[in-house]
C-alpha positions as CSV (number, residue, x, y, z in Angstrom):
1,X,0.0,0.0,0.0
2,X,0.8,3.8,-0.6
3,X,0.4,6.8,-0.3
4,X,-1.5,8.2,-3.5
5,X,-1.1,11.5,-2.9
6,X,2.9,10.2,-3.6
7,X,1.5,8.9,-7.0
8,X,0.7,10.6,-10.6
9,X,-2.8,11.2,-11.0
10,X,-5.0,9.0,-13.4
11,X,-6.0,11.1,-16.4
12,X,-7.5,9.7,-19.3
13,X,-4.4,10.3,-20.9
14,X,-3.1,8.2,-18.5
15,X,-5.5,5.0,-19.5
16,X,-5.0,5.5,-23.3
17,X,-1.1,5.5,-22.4
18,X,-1.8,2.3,-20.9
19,X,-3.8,0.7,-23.7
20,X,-1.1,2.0,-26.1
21,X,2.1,0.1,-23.7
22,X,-0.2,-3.1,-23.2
23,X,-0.8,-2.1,-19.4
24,X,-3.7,-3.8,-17.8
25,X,-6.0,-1.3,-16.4
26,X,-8.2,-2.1,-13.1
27,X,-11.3,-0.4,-12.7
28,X,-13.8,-1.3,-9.4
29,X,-17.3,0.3,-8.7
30,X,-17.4,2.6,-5.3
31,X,-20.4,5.0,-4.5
32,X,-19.0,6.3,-0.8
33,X,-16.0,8.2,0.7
34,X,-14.6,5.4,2.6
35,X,-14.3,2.7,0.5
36,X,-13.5,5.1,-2.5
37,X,-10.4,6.0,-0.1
38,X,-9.4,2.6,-0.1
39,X,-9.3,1.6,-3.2
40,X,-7.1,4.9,-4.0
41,X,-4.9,3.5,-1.9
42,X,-5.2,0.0,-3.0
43,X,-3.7,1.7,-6.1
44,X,-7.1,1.2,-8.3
45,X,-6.7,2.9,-12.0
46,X,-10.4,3.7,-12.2
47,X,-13.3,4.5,-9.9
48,X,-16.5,3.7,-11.7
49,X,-19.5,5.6,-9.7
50,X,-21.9,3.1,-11.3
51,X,-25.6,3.0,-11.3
52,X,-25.6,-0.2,-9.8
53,X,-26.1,2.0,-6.6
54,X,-29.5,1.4,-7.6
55,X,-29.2,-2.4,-6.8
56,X,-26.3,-2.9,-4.3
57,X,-26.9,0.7,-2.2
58,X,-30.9,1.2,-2.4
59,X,-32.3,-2.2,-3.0
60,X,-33.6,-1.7,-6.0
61,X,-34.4,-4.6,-9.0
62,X,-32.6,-2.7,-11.5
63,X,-30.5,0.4,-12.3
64,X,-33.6,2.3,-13.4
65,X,-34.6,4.0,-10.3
66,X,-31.5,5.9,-9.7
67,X,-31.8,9.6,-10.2
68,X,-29.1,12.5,-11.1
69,X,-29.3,14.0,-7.8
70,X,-29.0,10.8,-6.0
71,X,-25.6,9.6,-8.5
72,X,-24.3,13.1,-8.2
73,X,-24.1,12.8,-4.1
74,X,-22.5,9.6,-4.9
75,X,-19.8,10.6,-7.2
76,X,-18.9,13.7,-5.1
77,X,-18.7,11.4,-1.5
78,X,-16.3,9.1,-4.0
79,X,-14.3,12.5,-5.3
80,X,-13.8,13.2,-1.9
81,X,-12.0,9.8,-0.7
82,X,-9.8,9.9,-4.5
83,X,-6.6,11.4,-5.1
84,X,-5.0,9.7,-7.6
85,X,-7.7,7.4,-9.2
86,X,-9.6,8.1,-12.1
87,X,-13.4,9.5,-11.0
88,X,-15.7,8.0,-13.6
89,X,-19.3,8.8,-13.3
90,X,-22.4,6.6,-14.5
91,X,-25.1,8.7,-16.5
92,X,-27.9,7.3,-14.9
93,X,-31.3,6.2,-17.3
94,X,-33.1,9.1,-19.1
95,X,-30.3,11.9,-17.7
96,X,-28.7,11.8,-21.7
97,X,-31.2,9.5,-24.4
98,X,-33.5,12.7,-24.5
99,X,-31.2,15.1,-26.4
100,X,-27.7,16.0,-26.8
101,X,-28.4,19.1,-24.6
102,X,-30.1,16.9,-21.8
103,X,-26.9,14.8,-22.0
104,X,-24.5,18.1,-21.8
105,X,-26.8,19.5,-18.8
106,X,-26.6,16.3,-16.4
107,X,-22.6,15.6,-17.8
108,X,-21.7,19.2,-16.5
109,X,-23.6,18.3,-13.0
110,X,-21.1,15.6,-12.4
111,X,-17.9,17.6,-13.0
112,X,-19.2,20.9,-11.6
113,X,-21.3,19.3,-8.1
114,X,-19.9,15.6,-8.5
115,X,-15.8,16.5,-8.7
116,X,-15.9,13.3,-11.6
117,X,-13.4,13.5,-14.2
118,X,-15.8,11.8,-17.2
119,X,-18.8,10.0,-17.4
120,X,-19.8,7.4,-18.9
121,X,-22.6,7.0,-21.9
122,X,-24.6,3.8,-22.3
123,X,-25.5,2.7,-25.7
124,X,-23.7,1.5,-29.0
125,X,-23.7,4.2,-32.3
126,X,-27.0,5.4,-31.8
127,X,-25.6,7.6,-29.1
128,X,-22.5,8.4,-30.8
129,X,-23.9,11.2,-31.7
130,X,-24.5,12.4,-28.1
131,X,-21.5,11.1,-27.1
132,X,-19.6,13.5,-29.4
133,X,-21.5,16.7,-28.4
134,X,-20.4,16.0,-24.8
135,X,-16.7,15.4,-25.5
136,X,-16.9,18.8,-27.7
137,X,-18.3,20.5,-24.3
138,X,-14.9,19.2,-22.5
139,X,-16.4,16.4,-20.9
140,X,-14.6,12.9,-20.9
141,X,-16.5,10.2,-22.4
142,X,-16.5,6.3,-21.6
143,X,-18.7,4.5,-23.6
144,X,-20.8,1.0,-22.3
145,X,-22.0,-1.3,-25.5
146,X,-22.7,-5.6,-25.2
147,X,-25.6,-5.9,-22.1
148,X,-26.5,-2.2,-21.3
149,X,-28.6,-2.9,-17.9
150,X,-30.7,0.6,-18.4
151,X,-31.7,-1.0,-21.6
152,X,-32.5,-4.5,-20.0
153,X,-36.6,-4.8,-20.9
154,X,-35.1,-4.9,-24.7
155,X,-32.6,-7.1,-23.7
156,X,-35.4,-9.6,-22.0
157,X,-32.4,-10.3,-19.5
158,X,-29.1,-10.2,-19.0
159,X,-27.8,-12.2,-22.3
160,X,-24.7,-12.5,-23.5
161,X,-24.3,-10.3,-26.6
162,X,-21.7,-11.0,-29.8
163,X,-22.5,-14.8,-30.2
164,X,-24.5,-13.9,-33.5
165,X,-23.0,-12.4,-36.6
166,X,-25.8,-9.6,-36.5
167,X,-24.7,-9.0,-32.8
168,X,-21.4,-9.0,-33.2
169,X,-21.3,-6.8,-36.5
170,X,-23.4,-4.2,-34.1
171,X,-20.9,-4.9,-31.6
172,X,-17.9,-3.8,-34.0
173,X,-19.6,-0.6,-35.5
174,X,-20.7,0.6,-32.2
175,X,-17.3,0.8,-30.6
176,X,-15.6,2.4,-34.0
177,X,-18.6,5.0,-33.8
178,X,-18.0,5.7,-29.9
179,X,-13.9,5.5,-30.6
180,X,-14.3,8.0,-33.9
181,X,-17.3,10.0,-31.4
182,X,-13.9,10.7,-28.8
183,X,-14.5,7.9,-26.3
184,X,-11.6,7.3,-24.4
185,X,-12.5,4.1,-22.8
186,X,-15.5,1.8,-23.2
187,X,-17.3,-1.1,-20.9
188,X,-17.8,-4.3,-23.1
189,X,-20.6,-5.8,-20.8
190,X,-21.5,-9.7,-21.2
191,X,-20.0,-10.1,-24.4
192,X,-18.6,-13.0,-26.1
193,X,-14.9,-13.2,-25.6
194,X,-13.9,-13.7,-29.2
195,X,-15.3,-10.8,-30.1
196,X,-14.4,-8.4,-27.2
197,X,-10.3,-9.0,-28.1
198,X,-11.7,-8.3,-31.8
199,X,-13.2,-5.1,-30.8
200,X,-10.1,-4.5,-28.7
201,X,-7.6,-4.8,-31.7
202,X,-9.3,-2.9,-33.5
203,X,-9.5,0.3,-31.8
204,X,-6.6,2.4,-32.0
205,X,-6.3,4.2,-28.5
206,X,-10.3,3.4,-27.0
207,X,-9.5,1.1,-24.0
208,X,-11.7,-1.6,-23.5
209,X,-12.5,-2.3,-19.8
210,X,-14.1,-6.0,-19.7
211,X,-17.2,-7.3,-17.1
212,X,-17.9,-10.7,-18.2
213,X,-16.2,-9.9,-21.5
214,X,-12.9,-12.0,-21.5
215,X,-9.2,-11.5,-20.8
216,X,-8.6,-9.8,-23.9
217,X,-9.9,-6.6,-23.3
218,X,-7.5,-4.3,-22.1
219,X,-8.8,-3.8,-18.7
220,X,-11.8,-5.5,-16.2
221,X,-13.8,-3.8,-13.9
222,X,-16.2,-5.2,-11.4
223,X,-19.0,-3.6,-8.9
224,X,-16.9,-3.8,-5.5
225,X,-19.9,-5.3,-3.4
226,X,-19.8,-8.2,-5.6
227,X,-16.3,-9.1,-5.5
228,X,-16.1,-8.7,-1.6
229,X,-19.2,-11.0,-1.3
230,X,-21.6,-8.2,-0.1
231,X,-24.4,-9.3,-2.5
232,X,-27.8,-10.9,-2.8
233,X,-28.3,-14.4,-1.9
234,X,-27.8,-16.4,-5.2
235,X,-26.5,-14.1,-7.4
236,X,-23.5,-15.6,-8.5
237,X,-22.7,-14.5,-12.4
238,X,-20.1,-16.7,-14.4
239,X,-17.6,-13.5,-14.6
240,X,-17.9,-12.7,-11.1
241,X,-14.7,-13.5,-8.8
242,X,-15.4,-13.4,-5.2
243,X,-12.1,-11.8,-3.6
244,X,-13.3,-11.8,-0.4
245,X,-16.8,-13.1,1.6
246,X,-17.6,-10.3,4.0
247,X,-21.4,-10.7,4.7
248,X,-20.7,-13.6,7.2
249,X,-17.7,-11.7,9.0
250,X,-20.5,-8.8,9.1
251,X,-22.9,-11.0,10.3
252,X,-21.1,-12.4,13.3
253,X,-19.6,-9.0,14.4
254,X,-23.3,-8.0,14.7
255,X,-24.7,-10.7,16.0
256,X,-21.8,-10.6,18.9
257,X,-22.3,-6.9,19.6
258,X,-25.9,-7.4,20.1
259,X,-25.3,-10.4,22.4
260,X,-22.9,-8.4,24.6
261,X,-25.0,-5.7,25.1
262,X,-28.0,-7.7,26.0
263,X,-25.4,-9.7,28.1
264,X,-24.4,-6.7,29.6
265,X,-20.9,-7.5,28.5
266,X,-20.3,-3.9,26.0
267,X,-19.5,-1.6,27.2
268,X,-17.0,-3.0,29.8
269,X,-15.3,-0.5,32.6
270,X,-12.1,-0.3,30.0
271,X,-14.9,1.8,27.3
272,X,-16.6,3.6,29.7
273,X,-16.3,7.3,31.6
């Protein structure tokens, strides 16, 4: 461990220097101050402020809920705990698909209230578009194509995308449109590996940061309550590797504070006045 204020800060210059010197690049979720301060010092590449809050912070089914006002308290707790990692902020559903201007609004909020560095745009070349009006404003874009979970109902599930020629063909064109659009990094979600270390030869200085995409792409990135085993009962994805199981440990630190103080064991004479 270090100290990252001792290390260079993470630009995005920085990642497509890494994609360009074959340097794998590690990107985890965080949507709080504490644990964003430990992954900085971990010596993470990437903070993603995803909208997986929606799920893994506020219980919800899917990432629809979420709100800008809610994922811009997020991202600026996270900004607060980071000093040298990347800040990477989650547009969350409906705060860009209306029009580029929506998109440019609700980008802004996130540097200007959030502290973020970029954001990042769901959606394969039909948003390229959108994409490019944002970078043009000075905003940082990292694109999402394969499984796009705000776009799950079309998806009827999450499915893994590129094992078609129609899909993977979509698949290809996307990322060119969102690498010629500016992108300087985009999430390859559930996607076939074959065609994920396609996409990722292809682009020229895009990084492509992998979840359930293969070791190909030229970085991975997981949500961090997943891989510390702080996650619903049962969910258990093929691309998921636990690192840790915490909700036991957390479960019998509880359950032994409770029985202390009903055993009138906490506080002792030691913690008290």
């Amino acid at each position: 461990m270090y100290s990252p204020r001792e290390k260079k800060k993470v630009t995005v210059q920085t990642i497509i220097k890494q994609k360009a010197k074959g340097e794998k690049i590690t990107v985890l979720t965080a949507y709080d101050y504490f644990t964003a301060r430990l992954l900085d010092q971990a010596g993470i590449d990437c903070i993603l402020v995803g909208d997986s809050a929606s799920n893994v912070i506020h219980g919800h089914g899917s990432t629809l809920p979420i709100t800008m006002d809610t994922m811009v308290a997020h991202t600026a707790a996270v900004a607060r705990g980071t000093h040298r990692a990347l800040v990477v902020a989650d547009m969350p559903f409906l705060s860009f698909q209306p029009s580029a201007e929506t998109a440019i609004l609700n980008a802004g909020r996130f540097l200007k209230e959030g502290g973020a560095t970029a954001v990042k745009i769901e959606g394969g070349m039909e948003m390229a578009p959108t994409v490019k009006r944002v970078i043009e404003c000075g905003i940082p874009v990292m694109g999402h194509i394969g499984l796009t979970p705000q776009s799950i109902h079309r998806f009827g599930g999450p499915k893994v995308q590129g094992r078609r020629k129609k899909s993977r063909d979509y698949l290809m064109e996307s990322a060119l449109a969102l690498e010629e659009a500016g992108c300087f990094s985009m999430v390859l979600e559930l996607v076939e590996a074959g065609i994920a270390a396609e996409i990722t030869g292809a682009l020229g200085t895009a990084a492509t940061i992998g979840i359930g995409a293969g070791v190909e792409c030229d970085g991975q990135v997981l949500v961090i309550n997943d891989m510390l085993g702080l996650r619903e009962e049962g969910f258990k994805p093929k691309f998921l590797r636990e690192y840790a199981n915490l909700s036991p440990v957390i479960l019998d630190a509880v359950r032994n504070y409770i029985k202390d103080v009903r055993d009138k064991k906490f506080p002792s004479s030691d913690e008290s006045y």
